[in-house]
N, C-alpha and C positions, 0 to 999 in steps of 0.2 A: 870861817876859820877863827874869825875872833872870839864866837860864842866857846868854840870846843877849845882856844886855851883860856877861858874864862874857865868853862867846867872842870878842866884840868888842876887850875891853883885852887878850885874852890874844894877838888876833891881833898889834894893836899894839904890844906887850910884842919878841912875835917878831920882826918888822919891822923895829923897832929895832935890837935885836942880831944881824940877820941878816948873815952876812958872803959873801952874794950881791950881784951887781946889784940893790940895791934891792929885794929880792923876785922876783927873775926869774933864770933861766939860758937862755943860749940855748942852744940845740937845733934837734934835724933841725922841720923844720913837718911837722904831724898832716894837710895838707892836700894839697901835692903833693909828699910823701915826700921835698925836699929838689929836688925836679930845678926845682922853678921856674914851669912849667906844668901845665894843669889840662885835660882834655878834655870839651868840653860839647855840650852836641847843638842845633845850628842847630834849631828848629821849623820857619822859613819856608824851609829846603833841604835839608829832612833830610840833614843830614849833622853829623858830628862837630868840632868845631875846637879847635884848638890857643891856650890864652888864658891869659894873664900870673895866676901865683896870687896871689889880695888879700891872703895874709900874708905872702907875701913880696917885695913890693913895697919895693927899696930895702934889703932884707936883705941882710948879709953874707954870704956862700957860703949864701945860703937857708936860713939859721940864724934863729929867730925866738923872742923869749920867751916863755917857757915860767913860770907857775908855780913858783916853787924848792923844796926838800924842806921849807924851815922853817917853809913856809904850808901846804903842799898836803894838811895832814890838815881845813883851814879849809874852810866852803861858799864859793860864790861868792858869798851875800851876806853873809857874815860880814865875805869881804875888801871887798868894796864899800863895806860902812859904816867898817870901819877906817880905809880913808882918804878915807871923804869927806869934800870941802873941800880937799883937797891933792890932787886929782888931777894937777895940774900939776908936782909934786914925783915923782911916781911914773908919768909915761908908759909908761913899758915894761912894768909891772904891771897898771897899767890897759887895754893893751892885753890882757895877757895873761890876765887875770881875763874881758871879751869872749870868750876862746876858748876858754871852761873849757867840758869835756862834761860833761856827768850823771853822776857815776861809780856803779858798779853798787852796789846793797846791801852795806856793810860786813859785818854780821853781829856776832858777836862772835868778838873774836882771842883765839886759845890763847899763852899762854907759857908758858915754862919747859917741862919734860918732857913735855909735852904736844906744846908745838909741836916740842922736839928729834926726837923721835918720827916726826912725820912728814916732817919734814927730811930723816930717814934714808929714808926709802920712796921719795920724791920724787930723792932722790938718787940711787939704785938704780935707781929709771924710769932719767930721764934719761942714767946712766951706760953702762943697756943698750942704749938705742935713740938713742945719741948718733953718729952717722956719718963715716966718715973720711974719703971722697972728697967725698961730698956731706953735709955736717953735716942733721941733721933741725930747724930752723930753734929749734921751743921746747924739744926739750933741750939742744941749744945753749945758747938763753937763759938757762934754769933754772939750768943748773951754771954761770953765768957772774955768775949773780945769789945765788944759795949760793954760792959762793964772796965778794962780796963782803957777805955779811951782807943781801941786800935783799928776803925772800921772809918773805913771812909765811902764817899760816892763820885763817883762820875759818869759825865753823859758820854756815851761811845756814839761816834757817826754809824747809821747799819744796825746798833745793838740796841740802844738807848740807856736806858739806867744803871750800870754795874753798882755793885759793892766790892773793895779790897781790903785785905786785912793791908795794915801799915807797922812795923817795927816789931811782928808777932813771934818773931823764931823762937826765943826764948822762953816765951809763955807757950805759943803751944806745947815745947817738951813739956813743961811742967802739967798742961791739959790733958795730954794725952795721956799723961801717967797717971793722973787722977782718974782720966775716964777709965781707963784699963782696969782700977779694981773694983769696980761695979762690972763693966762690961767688954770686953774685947771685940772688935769688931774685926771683918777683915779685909787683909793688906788692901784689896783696891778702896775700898771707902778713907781708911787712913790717910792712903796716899793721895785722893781727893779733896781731903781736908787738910793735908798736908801742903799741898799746892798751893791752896789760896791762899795760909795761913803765911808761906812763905814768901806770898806775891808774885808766886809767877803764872797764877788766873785768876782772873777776877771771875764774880758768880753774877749773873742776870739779876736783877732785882726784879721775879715774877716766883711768885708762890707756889706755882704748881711747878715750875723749874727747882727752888731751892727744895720742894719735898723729896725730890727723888731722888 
């Protein structure tokens, strides 16, 4: 109990000095990749249809908040109790906290020469199998997120070596829109790269895993 009102003031603490929207960045939506709609399947006409996506409803360019780097190592009920009572003070949080996914098992994170270490390897992947007409979509990613410092490692019990992106929301929009005018990929690959980008999976650190 003491650790979760420690986590709680600290979330607070952060909050405060957050020089976000309020706890929030907007970004691309985890739901329909930014295009706006959503395709759902009619039961009573078997068929597919085309229907306005609930987050972005009234969005800017289908931009929706997002979680910001200053919280995002917080649970979702961490952040929930931080501001209860002022939800009204923090809408775009409080929406944004609603759309938080499960994120996979942290594990424990390597630093220092440890993690430089696999920086190097990870870099070396991606540097090989990174493609020039058609970019290979996560090393792309990787070296776009090593390059800004946003990749970290951990050991998983069961899994062993992850990689996670850390504090990436905002650069990914900005990657994604980069890569899109060379090459568009589609929605499932995005939203794979979107995922990890956003922290809520980490990727195996095995080469023939990150190829596929």
């Amino acid at each position: 109990m003491k650790n979760v009102k420690a986590a709680i003031e600290q979330c607070r603490k952060a909050l405060e000095s957050c020089p976000h929207d309020a706890g929030t960045v907007s970004v691309m939506c985890t739901l329909c990749l930014g295009d706006g709609t959503l395709f759902a399947w009619d039961v009573a006409y078997c068929k597919f249809l085309s229907v306005d996506c609930p987050r972005c409803d009234q969005a800017k360019d289908n931009d929706v908040p997002e979680v910001c780097p200053c919280l995002e190592h917080f649970s979702k009920e961490i952040i929930e109790h931080a501001i209860e009572g002022k939800e009204d003070s923090y809408p775009s949080l409080s929406q944004a906290v609603s759309w938080i996914r499960p994120p996979d098992k942290l594990g424990t994170t390597l630093n220092g020469a440890a993690a430089e270490e696999q920086l190097q390897k990870l870099r070396a992947w991606a540097e090989e199998h990174k493609e020039i007409t058609i970019p290979h979509p996560k090393a792309a990613l990787i070296l776009d997120l090593i390059d800004h410092g946003m990749i970290a490692f951990a050991t998983v019990p069961g899994t062993g070596l992850v990689l996670r992106a850390k504090s990436a929301k905002e650069e990914f929009s900005r990657f994604i829109a980069d890569l899109n005018r060379s090459y568009k990929h589609d929605d499932s690959t995005i939203l794979t790269m979107l995922c990890f980008a956003y922290g809520v999976v980490s990727w195996k650190f095995d080469p023939v895993e990150l190829h596929r």
